[in-house]
RODO-2510 file (C-alpha; in nm, 4 decimals, decimal comma):
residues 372
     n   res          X          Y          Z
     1     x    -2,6409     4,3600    -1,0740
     2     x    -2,8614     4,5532    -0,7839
     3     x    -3,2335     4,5331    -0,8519
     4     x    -3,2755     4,9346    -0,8550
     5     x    -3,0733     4,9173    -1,1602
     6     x    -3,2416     4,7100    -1,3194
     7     x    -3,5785     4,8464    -1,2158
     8     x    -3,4709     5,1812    -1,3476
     9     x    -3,4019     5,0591    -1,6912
    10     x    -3,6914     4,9727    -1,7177
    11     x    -3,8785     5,2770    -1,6728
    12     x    -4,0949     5,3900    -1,9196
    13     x    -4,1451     5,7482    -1,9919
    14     x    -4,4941     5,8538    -1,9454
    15     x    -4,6471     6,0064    -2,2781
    16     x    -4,4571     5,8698    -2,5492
    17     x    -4,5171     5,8081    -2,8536
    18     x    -4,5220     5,4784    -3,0601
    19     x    -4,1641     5,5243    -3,2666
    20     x    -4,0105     5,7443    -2,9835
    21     x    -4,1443     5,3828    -2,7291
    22     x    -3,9540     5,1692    -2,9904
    23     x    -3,6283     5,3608    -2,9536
    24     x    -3,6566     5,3791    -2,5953
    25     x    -3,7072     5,0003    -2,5466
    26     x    -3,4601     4,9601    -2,8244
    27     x    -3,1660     5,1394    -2,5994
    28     x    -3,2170     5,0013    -2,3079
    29     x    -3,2198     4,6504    -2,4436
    30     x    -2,8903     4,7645    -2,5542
    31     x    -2,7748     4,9111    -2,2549
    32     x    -2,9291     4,6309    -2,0640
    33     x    -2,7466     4,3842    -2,2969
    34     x    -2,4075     4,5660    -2,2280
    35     x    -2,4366     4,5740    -1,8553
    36     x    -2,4751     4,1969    -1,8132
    37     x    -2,2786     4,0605    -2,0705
    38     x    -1,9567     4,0995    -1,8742
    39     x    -2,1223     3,9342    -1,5817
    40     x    -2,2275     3,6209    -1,8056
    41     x    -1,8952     3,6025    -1,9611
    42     x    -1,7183     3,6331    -1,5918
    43     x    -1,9307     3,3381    -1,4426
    44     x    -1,8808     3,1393    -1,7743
    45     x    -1,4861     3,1459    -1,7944
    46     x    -1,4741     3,1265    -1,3503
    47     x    -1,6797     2,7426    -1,4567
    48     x    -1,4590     2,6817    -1,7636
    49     x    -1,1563     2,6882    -1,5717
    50     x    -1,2494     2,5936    -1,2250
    51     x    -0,9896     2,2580    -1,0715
    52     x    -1,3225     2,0349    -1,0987
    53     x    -1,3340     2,0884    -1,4454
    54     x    -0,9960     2,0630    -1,5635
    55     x    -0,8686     1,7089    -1,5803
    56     x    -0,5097     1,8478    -1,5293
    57     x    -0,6202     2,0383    -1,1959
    58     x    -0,8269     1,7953    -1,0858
    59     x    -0,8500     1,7662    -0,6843
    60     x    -0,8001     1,3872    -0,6093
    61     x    -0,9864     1,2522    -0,3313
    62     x    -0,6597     1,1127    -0,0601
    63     x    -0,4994     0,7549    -0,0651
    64     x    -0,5817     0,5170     0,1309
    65     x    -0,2635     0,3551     0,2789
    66     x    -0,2905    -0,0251     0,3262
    67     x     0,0118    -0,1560     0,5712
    68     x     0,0458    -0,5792     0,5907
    69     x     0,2004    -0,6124     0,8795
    70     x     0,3690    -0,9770     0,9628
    71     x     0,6563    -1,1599     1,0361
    72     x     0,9101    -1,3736     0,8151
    73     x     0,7567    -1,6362     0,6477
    74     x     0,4112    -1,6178     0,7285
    75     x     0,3102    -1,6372     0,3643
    76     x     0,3337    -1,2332     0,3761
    77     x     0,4385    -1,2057     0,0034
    78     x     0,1608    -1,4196    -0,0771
    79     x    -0,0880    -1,1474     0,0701
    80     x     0,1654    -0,9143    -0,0770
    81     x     0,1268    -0,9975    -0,4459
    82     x    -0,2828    -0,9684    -0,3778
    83     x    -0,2439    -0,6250    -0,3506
    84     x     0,0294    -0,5779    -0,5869
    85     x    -0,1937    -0,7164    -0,8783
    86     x    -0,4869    -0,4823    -0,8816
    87     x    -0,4785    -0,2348    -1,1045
    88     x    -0,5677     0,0550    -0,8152
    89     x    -0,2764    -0,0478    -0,6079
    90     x     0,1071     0,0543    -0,5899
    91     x     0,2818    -0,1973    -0,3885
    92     x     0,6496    -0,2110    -0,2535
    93     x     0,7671    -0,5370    -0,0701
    94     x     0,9760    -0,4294     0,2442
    95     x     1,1113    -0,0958     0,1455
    96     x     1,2799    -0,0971     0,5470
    97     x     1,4914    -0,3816     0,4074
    98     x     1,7016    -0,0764     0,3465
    99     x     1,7406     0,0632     0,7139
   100     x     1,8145    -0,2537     0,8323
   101     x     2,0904    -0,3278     0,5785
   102     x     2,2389    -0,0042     0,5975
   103     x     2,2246    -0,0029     0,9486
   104     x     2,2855    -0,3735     1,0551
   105     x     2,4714    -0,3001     1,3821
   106     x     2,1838    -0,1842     1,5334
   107     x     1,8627    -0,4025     1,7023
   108     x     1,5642    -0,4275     1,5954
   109     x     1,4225    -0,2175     1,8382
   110     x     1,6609     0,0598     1,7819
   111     x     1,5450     0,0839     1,4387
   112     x     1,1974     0,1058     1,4944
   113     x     1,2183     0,4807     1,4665
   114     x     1,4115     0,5060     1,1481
   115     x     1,1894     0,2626     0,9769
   116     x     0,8646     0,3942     1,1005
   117     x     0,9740     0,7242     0,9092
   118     x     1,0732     0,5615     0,6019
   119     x     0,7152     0,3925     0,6140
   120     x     0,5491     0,6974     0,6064
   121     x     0,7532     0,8946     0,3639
   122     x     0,6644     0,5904     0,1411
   123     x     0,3168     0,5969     0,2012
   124     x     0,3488     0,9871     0,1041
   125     x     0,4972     0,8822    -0,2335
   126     x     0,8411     1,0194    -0,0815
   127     x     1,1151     0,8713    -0,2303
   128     x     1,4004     1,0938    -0,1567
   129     x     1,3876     0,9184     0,2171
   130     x     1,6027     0,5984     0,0574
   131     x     1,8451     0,8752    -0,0201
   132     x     1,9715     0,7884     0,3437
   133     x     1,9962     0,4183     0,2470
   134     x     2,1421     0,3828    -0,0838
   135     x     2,4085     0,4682    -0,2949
   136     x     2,4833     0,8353    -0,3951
   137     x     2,4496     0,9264    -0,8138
   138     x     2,1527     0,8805    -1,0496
   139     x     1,9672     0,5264    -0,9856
   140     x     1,7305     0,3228    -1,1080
   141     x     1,4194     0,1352    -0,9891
   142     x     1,5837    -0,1896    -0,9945
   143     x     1,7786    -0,0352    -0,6670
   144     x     1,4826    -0,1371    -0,4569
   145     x     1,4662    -0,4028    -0,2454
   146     x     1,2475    -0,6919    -0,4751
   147     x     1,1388    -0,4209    -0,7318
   148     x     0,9784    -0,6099    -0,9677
   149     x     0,7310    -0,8133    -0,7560
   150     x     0,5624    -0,4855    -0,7547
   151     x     0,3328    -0,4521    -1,0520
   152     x     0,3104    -0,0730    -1,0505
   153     x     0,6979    -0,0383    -1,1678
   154     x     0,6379    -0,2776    -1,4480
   155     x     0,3591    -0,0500    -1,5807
   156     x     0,2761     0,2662    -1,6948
   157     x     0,3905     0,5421    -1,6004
   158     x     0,6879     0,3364    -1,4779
   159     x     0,6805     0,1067    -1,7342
   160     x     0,5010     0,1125    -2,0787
   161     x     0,6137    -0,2376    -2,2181
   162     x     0,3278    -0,4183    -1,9741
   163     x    -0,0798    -0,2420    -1,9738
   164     x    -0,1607    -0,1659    -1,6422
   165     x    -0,4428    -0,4242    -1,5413
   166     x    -0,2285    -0,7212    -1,6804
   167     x    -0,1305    -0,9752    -1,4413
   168     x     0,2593    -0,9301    -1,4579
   169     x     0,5395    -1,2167    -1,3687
   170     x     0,8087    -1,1289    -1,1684
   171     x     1,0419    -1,2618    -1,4204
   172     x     0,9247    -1,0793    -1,7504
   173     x     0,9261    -0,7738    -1,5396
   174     x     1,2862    -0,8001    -1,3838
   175     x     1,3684    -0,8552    -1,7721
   176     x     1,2371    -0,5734    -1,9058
   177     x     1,1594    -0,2564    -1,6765
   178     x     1,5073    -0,2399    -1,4574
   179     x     1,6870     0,0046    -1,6518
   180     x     1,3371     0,2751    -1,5413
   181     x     1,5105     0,5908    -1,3686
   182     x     1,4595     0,5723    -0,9643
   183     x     1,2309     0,9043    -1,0123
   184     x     0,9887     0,7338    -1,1564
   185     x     0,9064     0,5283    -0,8416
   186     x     0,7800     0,8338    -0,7367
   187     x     0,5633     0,9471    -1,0438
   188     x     0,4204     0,6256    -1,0172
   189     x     0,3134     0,6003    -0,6694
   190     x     0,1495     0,9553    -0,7320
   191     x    -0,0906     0,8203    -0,9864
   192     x    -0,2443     0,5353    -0,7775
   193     x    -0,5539     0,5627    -0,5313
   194     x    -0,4389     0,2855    -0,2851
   195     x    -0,0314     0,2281    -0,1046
   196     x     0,0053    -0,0783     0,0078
   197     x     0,3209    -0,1759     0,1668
   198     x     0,4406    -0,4933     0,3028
   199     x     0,6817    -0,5036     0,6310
   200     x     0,8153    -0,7355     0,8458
   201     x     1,0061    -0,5335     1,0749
   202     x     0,7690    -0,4029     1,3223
   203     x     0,7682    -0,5559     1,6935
   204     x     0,4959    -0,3584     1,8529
   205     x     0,1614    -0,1558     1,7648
   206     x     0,3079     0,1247     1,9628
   207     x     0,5863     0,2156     1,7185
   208     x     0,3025     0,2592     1,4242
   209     x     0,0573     0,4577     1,6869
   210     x     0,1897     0,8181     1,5427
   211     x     0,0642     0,7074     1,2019
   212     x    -0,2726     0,5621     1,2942
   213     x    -0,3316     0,9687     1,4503
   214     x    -0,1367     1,0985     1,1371
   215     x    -0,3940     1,3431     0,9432
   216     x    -0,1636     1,3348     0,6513
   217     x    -0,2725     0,9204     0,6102
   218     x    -0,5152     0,7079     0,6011
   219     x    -0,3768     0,4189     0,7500
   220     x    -0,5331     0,0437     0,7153
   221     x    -0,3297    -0,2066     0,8967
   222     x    -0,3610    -0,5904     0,8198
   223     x    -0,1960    -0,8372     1,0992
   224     x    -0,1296    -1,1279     0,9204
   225     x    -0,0546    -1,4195     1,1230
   226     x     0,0537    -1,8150     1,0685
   227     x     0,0673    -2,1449     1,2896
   228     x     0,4540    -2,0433     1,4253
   229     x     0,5142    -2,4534     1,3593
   230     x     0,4951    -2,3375     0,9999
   231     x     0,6934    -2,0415     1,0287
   232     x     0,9470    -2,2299     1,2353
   233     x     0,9486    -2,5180     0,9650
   234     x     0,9839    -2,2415     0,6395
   235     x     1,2586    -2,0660     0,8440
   236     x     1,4612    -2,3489     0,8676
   237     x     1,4686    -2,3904     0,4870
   238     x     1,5634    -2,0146     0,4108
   239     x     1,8101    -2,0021     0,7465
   240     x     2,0820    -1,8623     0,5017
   241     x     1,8592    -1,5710     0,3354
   242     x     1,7738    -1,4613     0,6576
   243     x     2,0955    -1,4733     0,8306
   244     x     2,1390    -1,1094     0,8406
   245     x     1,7798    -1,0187     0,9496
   246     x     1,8320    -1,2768     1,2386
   247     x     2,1418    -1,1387     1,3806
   248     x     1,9526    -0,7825     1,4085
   249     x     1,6600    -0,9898     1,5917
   250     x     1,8648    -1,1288     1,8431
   251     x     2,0967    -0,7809     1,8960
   252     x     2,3992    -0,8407     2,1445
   253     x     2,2140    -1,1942     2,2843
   254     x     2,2978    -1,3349     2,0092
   255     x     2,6720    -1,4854     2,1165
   256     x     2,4837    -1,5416     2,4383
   257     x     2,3030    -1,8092     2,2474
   258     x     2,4226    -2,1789     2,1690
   259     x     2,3746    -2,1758     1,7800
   260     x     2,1468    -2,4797     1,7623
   261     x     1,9119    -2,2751     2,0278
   262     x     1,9665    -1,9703     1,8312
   263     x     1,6461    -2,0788     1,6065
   264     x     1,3972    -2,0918     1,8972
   265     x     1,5451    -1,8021     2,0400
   266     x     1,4223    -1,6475     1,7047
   267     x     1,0377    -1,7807     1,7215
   268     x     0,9994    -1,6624     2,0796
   269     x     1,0653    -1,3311     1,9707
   270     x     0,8449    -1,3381     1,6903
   271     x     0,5596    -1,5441     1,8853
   272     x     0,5684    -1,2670     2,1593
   273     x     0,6118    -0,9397     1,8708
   274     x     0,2820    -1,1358     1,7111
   275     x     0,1100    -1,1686     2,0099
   276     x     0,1852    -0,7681     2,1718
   277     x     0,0687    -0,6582     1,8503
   278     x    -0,2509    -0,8413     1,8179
   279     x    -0,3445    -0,7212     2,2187
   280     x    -0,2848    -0,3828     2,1497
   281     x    -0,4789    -0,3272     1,8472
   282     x    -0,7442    -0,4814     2,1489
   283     x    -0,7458    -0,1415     2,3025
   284     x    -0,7036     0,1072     2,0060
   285     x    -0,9718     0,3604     2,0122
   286     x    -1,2993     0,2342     1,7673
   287     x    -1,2315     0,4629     1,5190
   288     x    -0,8591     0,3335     1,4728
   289     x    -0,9598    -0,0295     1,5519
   290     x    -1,1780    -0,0471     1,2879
   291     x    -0,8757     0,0046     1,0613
   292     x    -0,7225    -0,2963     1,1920
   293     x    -0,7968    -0,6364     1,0512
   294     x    -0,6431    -0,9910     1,1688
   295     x    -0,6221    -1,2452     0,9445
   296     x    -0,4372    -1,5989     0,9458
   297     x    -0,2516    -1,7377     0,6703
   298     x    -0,4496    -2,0736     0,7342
   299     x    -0,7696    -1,9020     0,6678
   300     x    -0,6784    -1,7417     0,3558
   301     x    -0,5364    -2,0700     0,1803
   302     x    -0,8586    -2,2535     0,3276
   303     x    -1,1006    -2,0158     0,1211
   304     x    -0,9049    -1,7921    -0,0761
   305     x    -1,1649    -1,6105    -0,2843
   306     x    -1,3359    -1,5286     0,0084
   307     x    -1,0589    -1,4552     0,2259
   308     x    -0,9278    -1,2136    -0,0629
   309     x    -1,2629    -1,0448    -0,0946
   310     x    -1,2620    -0,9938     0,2754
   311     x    -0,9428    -0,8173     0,2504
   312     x    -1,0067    -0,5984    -0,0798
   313     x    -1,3249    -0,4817     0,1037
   314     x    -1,1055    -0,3634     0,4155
   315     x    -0,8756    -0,1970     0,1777
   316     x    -1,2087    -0,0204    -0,0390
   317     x    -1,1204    -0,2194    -0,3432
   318     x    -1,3245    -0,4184    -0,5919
   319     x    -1,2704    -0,7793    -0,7006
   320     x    -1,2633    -0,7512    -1,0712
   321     x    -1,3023    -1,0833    -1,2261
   322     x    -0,9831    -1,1449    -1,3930
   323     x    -0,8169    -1,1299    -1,0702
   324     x    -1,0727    -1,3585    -0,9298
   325     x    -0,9413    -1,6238    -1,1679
   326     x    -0,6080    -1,5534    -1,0854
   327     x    -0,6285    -1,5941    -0,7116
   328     x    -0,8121    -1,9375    -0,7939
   329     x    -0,5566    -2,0542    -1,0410
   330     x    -0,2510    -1,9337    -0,8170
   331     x    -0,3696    -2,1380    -0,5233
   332     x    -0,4874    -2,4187    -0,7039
   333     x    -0,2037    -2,5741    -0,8865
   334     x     0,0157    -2,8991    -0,7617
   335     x     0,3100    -2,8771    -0,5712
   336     x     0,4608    -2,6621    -0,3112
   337     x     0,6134    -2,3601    -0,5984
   338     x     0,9485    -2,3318    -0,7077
   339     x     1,0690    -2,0932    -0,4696
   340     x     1,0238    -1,9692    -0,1527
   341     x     1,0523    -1,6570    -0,2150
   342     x     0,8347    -1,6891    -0,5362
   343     x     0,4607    -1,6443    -0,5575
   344     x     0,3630    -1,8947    -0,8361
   345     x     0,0710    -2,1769    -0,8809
   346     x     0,0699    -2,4169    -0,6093
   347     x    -0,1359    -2,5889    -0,4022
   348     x    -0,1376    -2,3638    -0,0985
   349     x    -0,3370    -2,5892     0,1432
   350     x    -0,0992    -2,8463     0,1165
   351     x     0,1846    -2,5974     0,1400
   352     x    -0,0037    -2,4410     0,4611
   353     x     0,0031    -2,7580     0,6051
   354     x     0,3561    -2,9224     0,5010
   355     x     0,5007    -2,8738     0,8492
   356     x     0,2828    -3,1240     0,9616
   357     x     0,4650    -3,4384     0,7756
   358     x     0,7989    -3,2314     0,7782
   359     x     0,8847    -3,1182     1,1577
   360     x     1,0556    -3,3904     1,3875
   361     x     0,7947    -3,4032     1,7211
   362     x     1,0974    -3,3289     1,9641
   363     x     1,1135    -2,9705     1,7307
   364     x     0,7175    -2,9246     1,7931
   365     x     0,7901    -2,9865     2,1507
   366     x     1,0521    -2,7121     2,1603
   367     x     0,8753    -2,4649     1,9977
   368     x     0,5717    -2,4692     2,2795
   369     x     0,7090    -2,3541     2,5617
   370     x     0,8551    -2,0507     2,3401
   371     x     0,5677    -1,8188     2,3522
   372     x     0,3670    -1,9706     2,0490
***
């Protein structure tokens, strides 16, 4: 309301009298009254319904995208399940399994391209880009590639039989949450503050430098690396399961190959991927090198509280204490698991170091002129 206004309802007639005074200042209360109650009321119902005060409207503050970036059996889905246990964290387990199964005749390094995009449209809580890679018609959650080691789909929204901060098996979920409509893949990636996605199929830093520059994401990246003598030694015991990502590794050298070489062939690639990677991220620009972290599997076994902490901090997550106990009852227990493919109790120092009592010498000697 302009001051002269204001100032000139205020003016008192000179002369008046006592009753006549009264009425005056009586009036232009009112009028007074009448002029800034619509102002009031404007300014109240503008803060009433403003997007910071409506939980519905609310503006939420951007993910942060978390990318674990490794090689086969490097204790990836280890790291994997980490992340996928905290409650702030949606977490799928190589979503480009898809590409690459879809589109098998090609090389790894003619997919780059198609699974960099699918990467990204995942981080952006995208789902329609698996349209491309699956079957046509209504689906369901349980269509992605090892669904229910992520413990977002086995809770709420995707799932309400689990609570959301519960530690949640693989098993019980696969049980119970598969029949969840594909859509809601989506809702639930929406409602979580960190994406975290774990892939194996990158061979360079250079494919992933459009989404380090990407303003639409806030990309972490987290090199995970292991002694190759105990990649080469897990390998040989899940040869089968990888059969078909191998072939796509080795492209049209493959027949090239004598099949008892095939295996080293294999490592060197993934010795020299691990390396190009880790030299790269050398000469990133500070502010996208300090969104790269290394970290060997070795390490993390060795100390695994720490290690963990280390990594949630990277990520901008806390270390609540029930996960704590977790991570030091899941690397703690006897034995090497019950699957390799499993992330269960065990005692992952000893399982870190099995190679050790389990690879012939003439197979170490192999393995070192092959890059590693």
């Amino acid at each position: 309301m302009p001051s002269s206004l204001i100032q000139s309802i205020f003016l008192v007639p000179t002369g008046c009298l006592l009753a006549s005074c009264t009425m005056f200042w009586v009036n232009k209360t009112r009028l007074l009254v009448l002029l800034v109650l619509p102002s009031l009321g404007f300014l109240f119902f503008q803060q009433l319904y403003s997007p910071s005060q409506c939980p519905g409207v609310a503006e939420k503050s951007s993910p942060t995208h978390v990318l674990i970036l490794s090689s086969w059996r490097s204790g990836s889905s280890f790291v994997g399940q980490l992340f996928s246990q905290h409650p702030d964290v949606f977490y799928l387990m190589e979503p480009a399994k898809h590409v690459w199964a879809t589109l098998s005749s090609g090389s790894a390094g003619q997919l780059q391209m198609a699974v960099r995009d699918l990467i990204r449209s995942v981080f952006l809580c995208d789902m329609t880009v698996f349209d491309a890679y699956m079957a046509q018609g209504p689906r369901k959650q349980s269509s992605l590639f090892m669904w229910d080691s992520s413990r977002a789909l086995c809770s709420p929204p995707a799932c309400h039989l689990f609570h959301r901060e519960a530690i949640i098996p693989r098993a019980d979920c696969g049980i119970l949450c598969g029949k969840q409509p594909f859509t809601m893949v989506e809702e639930a990636c929406k409602s979580y503050s960190h994406v975290v996605l774990k892939e194996v199929r990158f061979f360079n830093l250079l494919t992933l430098q459009p989404l380090l520059t990407d303003p639409s994401l806030n990309l972490h990246i987290i090199h995970l690396v292991r002694d190759p003598r105990a990649v080469f030694r897990s390998r040989q015991n899940t040869e089968q399961d990888l059969m078909q990502d191998s072939h796509i590794v080795m492209g049209n050298q493959r027949n090239k190959i004598k099949k008892e070489d095939q295996s080293y062939h294999l490592m060197q690639a993934i010795c020299q991927s691990q390396q190009e990677i880790y030299k790269a991220a050398q000469l990133l620009p500070d502010s996208q090198r300090e969104r790269y972290l290394l970290i060997r599997y070795e390490d993390l076994v060795q100390d695994p509280l720490t290690q963990t902490s280390k990594l949630y901090e990277f990520a901008g997550l806390p270390f609540p204490p029930h996960l704590q106990i977790w991570v030091h009852n899941i690397t703690q227990g006897k034995g090497m698991g019950r699957s390799a493919f499993d992330t269960d109790s065990r005692n992952a120092q000893s399982v870190s170091q099995a190679w050790r009592w389990s690879l012939p010498h003439n197979q170490v000697a192999c393995l070192l002129p092959a890059q590693c």
